[in-house]
N, C-alpha and C positions, 0 to 999 in steps of 0.2 A: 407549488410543489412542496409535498412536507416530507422532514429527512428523518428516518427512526435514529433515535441514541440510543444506545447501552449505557445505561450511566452506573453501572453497578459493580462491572467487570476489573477496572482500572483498580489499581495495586495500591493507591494511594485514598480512594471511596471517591464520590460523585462529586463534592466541591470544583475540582479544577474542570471537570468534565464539565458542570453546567456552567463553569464561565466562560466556556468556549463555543457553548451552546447560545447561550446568552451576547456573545461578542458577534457570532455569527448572523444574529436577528439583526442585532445593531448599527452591523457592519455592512452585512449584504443584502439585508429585507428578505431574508431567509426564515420559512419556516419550519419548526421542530418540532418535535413529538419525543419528552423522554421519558424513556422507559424505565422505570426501577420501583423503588421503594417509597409508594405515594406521600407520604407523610414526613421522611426526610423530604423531599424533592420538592416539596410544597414548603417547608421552612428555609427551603434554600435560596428558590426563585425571590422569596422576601426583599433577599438585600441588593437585588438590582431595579434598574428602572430600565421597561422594552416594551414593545408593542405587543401587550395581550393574547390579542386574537393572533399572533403568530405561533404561540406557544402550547403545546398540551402537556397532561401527562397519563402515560398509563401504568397501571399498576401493576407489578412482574416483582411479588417476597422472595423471589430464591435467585440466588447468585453462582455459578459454575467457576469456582475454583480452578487455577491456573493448576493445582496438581491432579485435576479430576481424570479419568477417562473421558476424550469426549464422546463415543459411541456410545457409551452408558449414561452419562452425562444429558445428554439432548434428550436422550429416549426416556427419563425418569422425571427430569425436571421438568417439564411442558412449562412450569411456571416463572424460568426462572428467565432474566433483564435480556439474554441473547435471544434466547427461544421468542418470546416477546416482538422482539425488536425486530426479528426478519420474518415473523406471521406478519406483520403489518405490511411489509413490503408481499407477502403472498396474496395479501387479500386489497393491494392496490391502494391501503389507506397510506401508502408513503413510496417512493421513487425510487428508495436507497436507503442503506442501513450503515451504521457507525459504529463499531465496537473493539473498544481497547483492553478486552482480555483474552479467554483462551483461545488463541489460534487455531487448536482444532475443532474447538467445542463450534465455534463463528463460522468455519466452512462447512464442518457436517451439516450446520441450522440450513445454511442456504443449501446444500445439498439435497436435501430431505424438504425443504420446503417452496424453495425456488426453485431449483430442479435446473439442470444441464440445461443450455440454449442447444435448440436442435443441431446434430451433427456434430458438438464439441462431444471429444472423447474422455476428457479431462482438463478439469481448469486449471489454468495457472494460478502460482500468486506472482504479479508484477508491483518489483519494488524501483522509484526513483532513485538513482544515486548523484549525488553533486559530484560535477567534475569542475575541474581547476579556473575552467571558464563561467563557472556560475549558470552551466547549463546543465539540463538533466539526464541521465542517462537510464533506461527501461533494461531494468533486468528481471529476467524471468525464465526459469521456474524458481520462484525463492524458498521453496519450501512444501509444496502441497504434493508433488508427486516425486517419490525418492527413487522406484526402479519405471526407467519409462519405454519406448520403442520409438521408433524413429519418428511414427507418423505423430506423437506425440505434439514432436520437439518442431515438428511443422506445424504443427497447428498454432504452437507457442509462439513462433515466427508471425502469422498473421495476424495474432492478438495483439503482440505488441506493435507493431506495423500500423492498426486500429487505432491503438490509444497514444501510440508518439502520433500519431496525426490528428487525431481529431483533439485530443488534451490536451500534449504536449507542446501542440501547433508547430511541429513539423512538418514540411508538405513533402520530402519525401527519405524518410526514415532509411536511414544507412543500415543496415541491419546487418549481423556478428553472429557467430557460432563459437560459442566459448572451448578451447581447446590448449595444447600443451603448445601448439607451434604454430603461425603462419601459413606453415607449407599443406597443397589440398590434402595429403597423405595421414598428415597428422591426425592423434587424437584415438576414440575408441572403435570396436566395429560401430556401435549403435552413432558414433558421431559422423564416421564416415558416411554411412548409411543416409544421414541427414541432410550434411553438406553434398552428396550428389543430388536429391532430390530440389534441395534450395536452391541450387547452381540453375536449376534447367524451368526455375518459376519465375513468373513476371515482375518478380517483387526487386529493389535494391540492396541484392544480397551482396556484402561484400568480401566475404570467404570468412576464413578461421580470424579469430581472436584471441588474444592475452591475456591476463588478470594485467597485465601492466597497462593495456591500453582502457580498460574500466572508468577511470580516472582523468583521462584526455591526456594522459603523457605518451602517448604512440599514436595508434592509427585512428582516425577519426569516425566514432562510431555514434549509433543511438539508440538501439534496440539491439541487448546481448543474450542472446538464448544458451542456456543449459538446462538439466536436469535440474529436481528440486533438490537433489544430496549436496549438490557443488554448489546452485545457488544458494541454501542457508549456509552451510561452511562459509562463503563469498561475502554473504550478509552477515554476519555475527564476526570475521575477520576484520568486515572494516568496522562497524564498530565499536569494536574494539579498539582497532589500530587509532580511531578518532579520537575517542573518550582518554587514549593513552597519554595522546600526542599534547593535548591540552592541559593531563596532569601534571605533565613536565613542566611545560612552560609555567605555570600556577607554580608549582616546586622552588624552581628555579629563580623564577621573579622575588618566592618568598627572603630565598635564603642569602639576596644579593640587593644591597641598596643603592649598586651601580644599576643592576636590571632594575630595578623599580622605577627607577628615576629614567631608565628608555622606556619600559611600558606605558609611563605616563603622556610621553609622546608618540609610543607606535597605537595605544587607546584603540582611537578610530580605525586603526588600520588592521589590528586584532581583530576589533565588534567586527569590519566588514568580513574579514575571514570568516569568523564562525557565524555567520547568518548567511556565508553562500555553502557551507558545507553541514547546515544544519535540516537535518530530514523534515524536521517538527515543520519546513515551509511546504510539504508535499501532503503533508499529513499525515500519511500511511501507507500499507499495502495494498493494492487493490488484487480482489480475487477476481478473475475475470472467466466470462464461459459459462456465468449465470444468469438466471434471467432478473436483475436486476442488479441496481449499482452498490458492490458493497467491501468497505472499507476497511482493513485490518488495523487498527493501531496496535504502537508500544502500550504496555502496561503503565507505564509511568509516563504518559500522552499528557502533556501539559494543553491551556485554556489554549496557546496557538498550534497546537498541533490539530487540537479534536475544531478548531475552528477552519482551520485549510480542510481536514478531510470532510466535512460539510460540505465545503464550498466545489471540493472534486465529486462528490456525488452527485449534485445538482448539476455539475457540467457533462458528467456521465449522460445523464436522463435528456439532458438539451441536447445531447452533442448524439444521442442516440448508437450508443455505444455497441448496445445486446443485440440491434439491429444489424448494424454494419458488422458484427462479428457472424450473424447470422448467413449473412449476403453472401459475406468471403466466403465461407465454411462449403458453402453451397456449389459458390461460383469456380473453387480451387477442387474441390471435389476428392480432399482427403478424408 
């Protein structure tokens, strides 16, 4: 199975990217195909030692801009490292695609090239969030649809239900409707709307949810649906709220040679925090509802992010993901 890279799109250029490419051959006997700028990407591979014949590259001189249009974007640049990257997957020379720039630019490509799995009306993007137990939680819509209708927010329901189960390796995903209260009443017309439909489906719906319970401090959940307005708000809150949270403690340890002399002791117990609440272990976003596996990174996607979202696309394609969404889609008959 070969995994398409964008190695071009990331905010920082290809370097971190093909080390992650590179760690993945190394690591998992994974193989890759990157996309970009043949001639960097060729002095790049220089400085590692991996197995050859796992590796290609193809050449895609134009880059899509994180401030571009991406409707104009996609449709102008046919050349550039996304566009690239998920023809390959159109034309079956790759499983799954990887690309850590613009987020619209990366959906439109598979939109236009991969094309909706039959019966999806709109994809999501499903994003991982760590929670407190070091387990993962599916939220979704993260971003890709901002005004939805209910039959939507069902469909979103069964996707993520798919991938907490077959990725996630949950065998039966507690599943959550993001809202203002607990109570069945709560929330909007379109969420009402939703949670009647999901109440009365064969799935382990377990009612409304909280932004508090996201996190494992409330109700025990695995898969949290909303719209994509409230899930990017939701995703870009934490974060934030994360990035904050660690500035302090840095601060803080700086400005105090008591705290330094505890951090030298809590060390291990720190590192363990921020690698269970570190996204870069999930890789990325995945957009789901296309026909094939394909992975949204951060911009600033360090060598272990862009190497876990390898290794989630390759589980996507074993794990026959576009498949089983297709079954449901079918079998639920929204």
């Amino acid at each position: 199975m070969w995994v398409a890279v964008d190695t071009m799109s990331g905010d920082f250029g290809p370097k971190e990217i093909v080390e992650g490419c590179i760690d993945a051959i190394n690591e998992f006997g994974y193989s890759v195909v990157l996309v970009g700028a043949e001639e960097t990407l060729g002095e790049l591979v220089l400085q590692y030692d991996y197995d050859t014949s796992k590796l290609r590259i193809v050449h895609a001189p134009d880059v899509i801009g994180m401030d571009e249009s991406p409707s104009i974007a996609v449709k102008t640049k046919l050349e550039s490292s996304v566009v690239q990257a998920v023809k390959l997957v159109a034309q079956r020379e790759c499983v799954g695609v990887f690309s850590p720039g613009n987020t619209g630019a990366t959906m439109t490509s598979a939109l236009m090239h991969l094309g909706r799995i039959s019966g999806v009306l709109r994809p999501p993007i499903a994003v991982p969030l760590p929670q407190e137990d070091g387990s993962p939680l599916l939220l979704l819509d993260a971003g890709a649809n901002v005004d939805c209708k209910p039959e939507f927010l069902v469909q979103f329901a069964i996707m993520g239900q798919i991938y907490a189960r077959e990725i996630l390796k949950i065998k039966q995903p507690k599943i959550g409707l993001l809202s203002n209260g607990e109570e069945d009443k709560k929330g909007t017309h379109v969420t009402q709307k939703v949670f009647e439909k999901l109440k009365r489906m064969p799935i382990n719906f377990i009612g409304n949810v909280e932004g508090r319970d996201l996190y494992g401090g409330g109700r025990d959940v695995d898969v949290v649906v909303c719209d994509g307005f409230i899930g990017n708000i939701v995703l870009k809150a934490t974060e934030g709220l994360a990035k904050s949270i660690f500035s302090i403690l840095k601060k803080n340890i700086e400005e105090s040679s008591l705290a330094k002399a505890g951090a030298l002791l809590l060390g291990p117990t720190l590192g363990a925090i921020k690698k269970r609440l570190n996204y870069e272990e999930y890789g990325g976003a995945v957009l789901l509802g296309v026909n094939g596996a394909c992975i949204i990174g951060h911009g600033s996607s360090s060598a272990l992010a862009v190497k876990n979202a390898i290794r989630v696309v390759v589980e996507c394609a074993k794990n026959d993901v576009d498949l089983r969404i297709a079954e449901n889609i079918v079998k639920f008959n929204i």
